[in-house]
MIMAR-556977 format. One line per field, with one value per residue (C-alpha): residue number from 0; residue in one letter; chain; x, y, z. Coordinates in steps of 0.02 Angstrom, whole numbers, plus 50000, padded with zeros to 5 digits. Layout:
N
lodo	c(NUM,...)
vexfi	c(A,...)
marfi	c(A,...)
x	c(X,...)
y	c(Y,...)
z	c(Z,...)
This chain:
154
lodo	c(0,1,2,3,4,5,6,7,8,9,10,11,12,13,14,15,16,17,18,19,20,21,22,23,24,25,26,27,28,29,30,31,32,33,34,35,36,37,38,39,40,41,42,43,44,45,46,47,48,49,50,51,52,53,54,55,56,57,58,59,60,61,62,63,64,65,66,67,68,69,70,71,72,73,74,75,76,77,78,79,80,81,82,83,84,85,86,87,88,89,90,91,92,93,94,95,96,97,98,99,100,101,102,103,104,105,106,107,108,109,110,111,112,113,114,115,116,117,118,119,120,121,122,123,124,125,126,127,128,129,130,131,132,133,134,135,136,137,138,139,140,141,142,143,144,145,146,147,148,149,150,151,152,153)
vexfi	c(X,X,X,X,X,X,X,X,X,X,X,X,X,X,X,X,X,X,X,X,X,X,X,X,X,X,X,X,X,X,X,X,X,X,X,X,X,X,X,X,X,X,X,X,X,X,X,X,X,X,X,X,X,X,X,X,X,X,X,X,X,X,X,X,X,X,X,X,X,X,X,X,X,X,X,X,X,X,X,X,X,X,X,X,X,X,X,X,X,X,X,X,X,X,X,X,X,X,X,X,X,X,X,X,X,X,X,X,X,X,X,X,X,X,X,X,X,X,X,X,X,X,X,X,X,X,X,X,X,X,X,X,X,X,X,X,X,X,X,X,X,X,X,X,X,X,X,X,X,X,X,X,X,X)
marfi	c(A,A,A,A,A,A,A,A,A,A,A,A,A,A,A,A,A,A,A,A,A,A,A,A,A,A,A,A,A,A,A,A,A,A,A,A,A,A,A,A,A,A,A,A,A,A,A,A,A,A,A,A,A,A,A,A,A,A,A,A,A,A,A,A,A,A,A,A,A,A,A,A,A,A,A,A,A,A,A,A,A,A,A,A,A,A,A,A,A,A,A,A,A,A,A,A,A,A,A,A,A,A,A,A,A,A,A,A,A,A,A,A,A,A,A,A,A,A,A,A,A,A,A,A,A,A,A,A,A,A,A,A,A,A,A,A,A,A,A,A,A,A,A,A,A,A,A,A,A,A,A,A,A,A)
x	c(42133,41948,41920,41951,41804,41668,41480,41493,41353,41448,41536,41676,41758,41688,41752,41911,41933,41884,42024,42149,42134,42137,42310,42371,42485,42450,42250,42162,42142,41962,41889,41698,41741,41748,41569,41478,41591,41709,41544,41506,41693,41687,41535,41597,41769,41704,41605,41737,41819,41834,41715,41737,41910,41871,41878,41767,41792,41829,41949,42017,42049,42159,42244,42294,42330,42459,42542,42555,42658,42770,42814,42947,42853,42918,42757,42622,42494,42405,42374,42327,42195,42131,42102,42019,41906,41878,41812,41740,41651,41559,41422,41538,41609,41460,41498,41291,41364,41468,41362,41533,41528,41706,41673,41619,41790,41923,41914,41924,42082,42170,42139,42241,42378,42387,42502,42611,42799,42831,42867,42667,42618,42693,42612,42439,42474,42530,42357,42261,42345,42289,42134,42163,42278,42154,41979,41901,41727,41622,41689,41861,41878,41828,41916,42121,42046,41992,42160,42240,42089,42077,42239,42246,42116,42135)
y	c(47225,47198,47365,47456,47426,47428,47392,47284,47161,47030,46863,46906,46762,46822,46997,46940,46848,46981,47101,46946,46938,47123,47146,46982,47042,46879,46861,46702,46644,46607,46775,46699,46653,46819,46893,46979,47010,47110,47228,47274,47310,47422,47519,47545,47612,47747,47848,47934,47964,48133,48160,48332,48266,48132,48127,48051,47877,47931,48058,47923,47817,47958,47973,47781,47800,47925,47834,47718,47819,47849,47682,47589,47422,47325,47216,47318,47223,47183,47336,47415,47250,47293,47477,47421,47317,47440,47576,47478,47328,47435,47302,47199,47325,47326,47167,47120,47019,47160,47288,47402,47500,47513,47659,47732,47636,47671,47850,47825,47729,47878,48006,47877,47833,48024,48056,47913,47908,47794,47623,47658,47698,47541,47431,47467,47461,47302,47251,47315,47214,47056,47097,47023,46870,46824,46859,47001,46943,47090,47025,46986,47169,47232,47114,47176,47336,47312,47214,47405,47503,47406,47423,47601,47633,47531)
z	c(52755,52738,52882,52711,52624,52786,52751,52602,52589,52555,52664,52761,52643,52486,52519,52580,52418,52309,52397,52389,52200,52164,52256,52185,52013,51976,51937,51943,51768,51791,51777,51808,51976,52047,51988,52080,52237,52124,52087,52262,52282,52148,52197,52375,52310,52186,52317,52364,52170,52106,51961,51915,51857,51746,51564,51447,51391,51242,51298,51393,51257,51183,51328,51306,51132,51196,51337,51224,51089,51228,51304,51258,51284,51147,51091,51081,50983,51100,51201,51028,50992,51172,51133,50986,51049,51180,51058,50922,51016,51139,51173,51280,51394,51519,51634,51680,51824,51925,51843,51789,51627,51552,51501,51659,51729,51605,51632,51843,51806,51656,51817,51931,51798,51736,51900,51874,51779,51626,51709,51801,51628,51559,51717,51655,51473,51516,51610,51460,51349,51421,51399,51251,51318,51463,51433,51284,51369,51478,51642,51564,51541,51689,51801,51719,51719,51901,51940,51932,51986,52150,52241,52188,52285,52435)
């Protein structure tokens, strides 16, 4: 699997790992681990993203907002205390130690969910809720936001 991201500067067993975790469902619940490796990842996958495409991030949260209206989740308290924090505790969504902006990231990932049905929708609703659940920290964010980004794109 690791032939699909060629030329990263990292291990072969630190890039292995950070590939592992990102197509795991089921993240490691120690988000610090993975810093760093999940960075270089990143930055090697979004060469190739579309940019003319991409909304704002604050287009993007709107775009949330809306998927949200129309999913049938049934607790959504905590996908709407991750949008909040999102938009109103900007300061923490640039992760120093992978060196992703959330707000350059969220709108990568509304271009990727925009073309799937309700029950995608729902999956990353889901993920951004535990934002809340598993870690509201700079890297906490990134890495569930990454955790759908990731095996998107691989």
């Amino acid at each position: 699997m690791t032939d699909q991201v060629p030329d990263l500067k990292l291990p072969e067993s630190s890039q292995s790992n950070a590939i592992a975790l990102m197509q795991n469902s089921n993240l490691d619940l120690n988000t610090h681990r993975h810093d760093g490796p999940l960075g270089l990842l990143y930055h090697k996958l979004i060469v190739d993203d579309i940019y003319e495409n991409l909304l704002s991030f604050e287009d993007s949260i709107k775009q949330v907002e809306e998927w949200l209206q129309e999913s049938s989740i049934p607790n959504k308290i905590n996908i709407h205390r991750a949008i909040d924090l999102l938009k109103n505790d900007k300061q923490n969504n640039y992760d120093d130690k992978n060196k992703i902006s959330v707000e350059e990231l969220l709108p990568r990932i509304t271009n990727i969910v925009k073309d799937y049905d309700i029950s995608g929708r729902d999956l990353f609703l889901t993920v951004l809720g535990e934002i809340v659940e598993l870690g509201a920290c700079s890297q906490g964010r990134t890495t569930r936001l990454l955790s759908f980004y990731i095996p998107a794109r691989t």
